[in-house]
N, C-alpha and C positions, 0 to 999 in steps of 0.2 A: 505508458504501460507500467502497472507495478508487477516485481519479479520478488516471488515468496520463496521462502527456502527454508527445508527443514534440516539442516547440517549434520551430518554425521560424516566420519574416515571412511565408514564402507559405503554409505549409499546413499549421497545427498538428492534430496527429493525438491524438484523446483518445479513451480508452476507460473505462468507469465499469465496475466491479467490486462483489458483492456479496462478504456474506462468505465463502460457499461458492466461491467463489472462477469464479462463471458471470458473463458481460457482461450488466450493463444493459441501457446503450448505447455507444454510440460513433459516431464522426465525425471529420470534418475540418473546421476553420476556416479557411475562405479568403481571400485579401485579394486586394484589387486591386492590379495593379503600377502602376498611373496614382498612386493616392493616395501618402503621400509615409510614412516609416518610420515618423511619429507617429500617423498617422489609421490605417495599419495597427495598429499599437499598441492604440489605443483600441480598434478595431472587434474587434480578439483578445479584449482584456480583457471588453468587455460581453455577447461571447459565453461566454467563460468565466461571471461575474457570474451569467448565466441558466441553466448547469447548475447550481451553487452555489447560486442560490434556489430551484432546485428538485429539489432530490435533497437527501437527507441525506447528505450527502459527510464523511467523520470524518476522512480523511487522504488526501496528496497526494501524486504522484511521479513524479520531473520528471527527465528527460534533462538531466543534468550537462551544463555548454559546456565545451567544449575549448579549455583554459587557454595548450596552446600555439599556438592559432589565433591567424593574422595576417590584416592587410585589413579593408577597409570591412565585410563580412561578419558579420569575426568583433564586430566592433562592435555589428552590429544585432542577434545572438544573447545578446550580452550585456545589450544592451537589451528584448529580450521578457523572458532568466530575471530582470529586475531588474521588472518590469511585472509577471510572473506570481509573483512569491515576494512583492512588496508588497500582490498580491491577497488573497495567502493568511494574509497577516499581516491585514489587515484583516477577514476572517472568524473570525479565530482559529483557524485550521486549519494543524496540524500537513504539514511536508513534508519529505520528503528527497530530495535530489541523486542521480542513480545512473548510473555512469557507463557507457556506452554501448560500449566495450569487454568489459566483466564483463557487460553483457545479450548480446551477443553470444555470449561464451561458454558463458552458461548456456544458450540458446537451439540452438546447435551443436554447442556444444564444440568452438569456435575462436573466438579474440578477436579475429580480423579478417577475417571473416564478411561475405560479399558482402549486399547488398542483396536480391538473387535466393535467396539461401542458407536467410537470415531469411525470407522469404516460404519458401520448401520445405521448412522449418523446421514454418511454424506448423499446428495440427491441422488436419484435412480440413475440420471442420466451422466451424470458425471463417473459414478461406479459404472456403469457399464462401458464407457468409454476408456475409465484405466483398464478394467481388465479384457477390453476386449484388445487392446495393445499389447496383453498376455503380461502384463503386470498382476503380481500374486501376493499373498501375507508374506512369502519368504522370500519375494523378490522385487520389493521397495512399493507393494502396494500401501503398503504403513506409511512410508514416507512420503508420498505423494498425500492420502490423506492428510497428514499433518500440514503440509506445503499449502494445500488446497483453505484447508480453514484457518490457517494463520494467515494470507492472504486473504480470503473472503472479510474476517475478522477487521481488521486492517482498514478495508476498501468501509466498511460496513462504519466504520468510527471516524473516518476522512472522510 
């Protein structure tokens, strides 16, 4: 099973893939904004930790950070892919980087691909299964799109 992830502090969006290339599962990781970058942290990683003990996950892939990002921001994003690539070091599981331009593309066929675009993008059935989960644009239906086709992307080049 490959496990996609679209990393963010607030709302990491992950989708588990079999071979055949149909969803597991999937979800989003949510944090609180009270708790402070590192308790968000923690609480990412133990949720991850608990798909990883329970799913046979063989490979991972992970929404590239944006190397020319500035700001506190870009800081905290650097600090989840540094939390979630030492996770996967620690299981011995295999991961690759994939930049989030080139999923765009392959997803549209355009590499700067609205948010909106990506969701009208993705299959009928797939959309209506996030949202009928009552996942929304303000409440990590973004995220799971992106999850979604950075793994599809992924399976599609393996």
């Amino acid at each position: 099973m490959t496990l996609s992830l679209d990393v963010s502090i607030t709302s990491t969006g992950y989708v588990v893939f079999n071979r055949d290339k149909t969803i597991e599962i999937y979800g989003c990781i949510k944090t609180d904004n009270k708790l402070t970058i590192y308790e968000r942290l923690l609480f990412i990683e133990s949720e991850l930790e608990n798909i990883l003990n329970n799913l046979p996950i063989t490979n991972v892939v992970i929404e590239a950070p944006a190397y020319g990002a500035r700001g506190a921001m870009s800081y905290n994003l650097f600090g989840i892919h540094f939390s979630v690539v030492r996770l996967m070091f620690k299981h011995g599981l295999p991961y690759k980087l994939m930049n989030i331009a080139s999923v765009k593309k392959f997803a549209t066929d355009n590499g700067r691909a609205s948010k909106v675009e990506m969701l009208e993008a993705l299959p009928t059935a797939v959309r209506d299964s996030f949202t009928s989960c009552g996942f929304k644009k303000s409440t990590g239906l973004y995220d799971l799109t992106d999850a979604y086709f950075i793994g599809l992307k992924h399976l599609n080049e393996n």
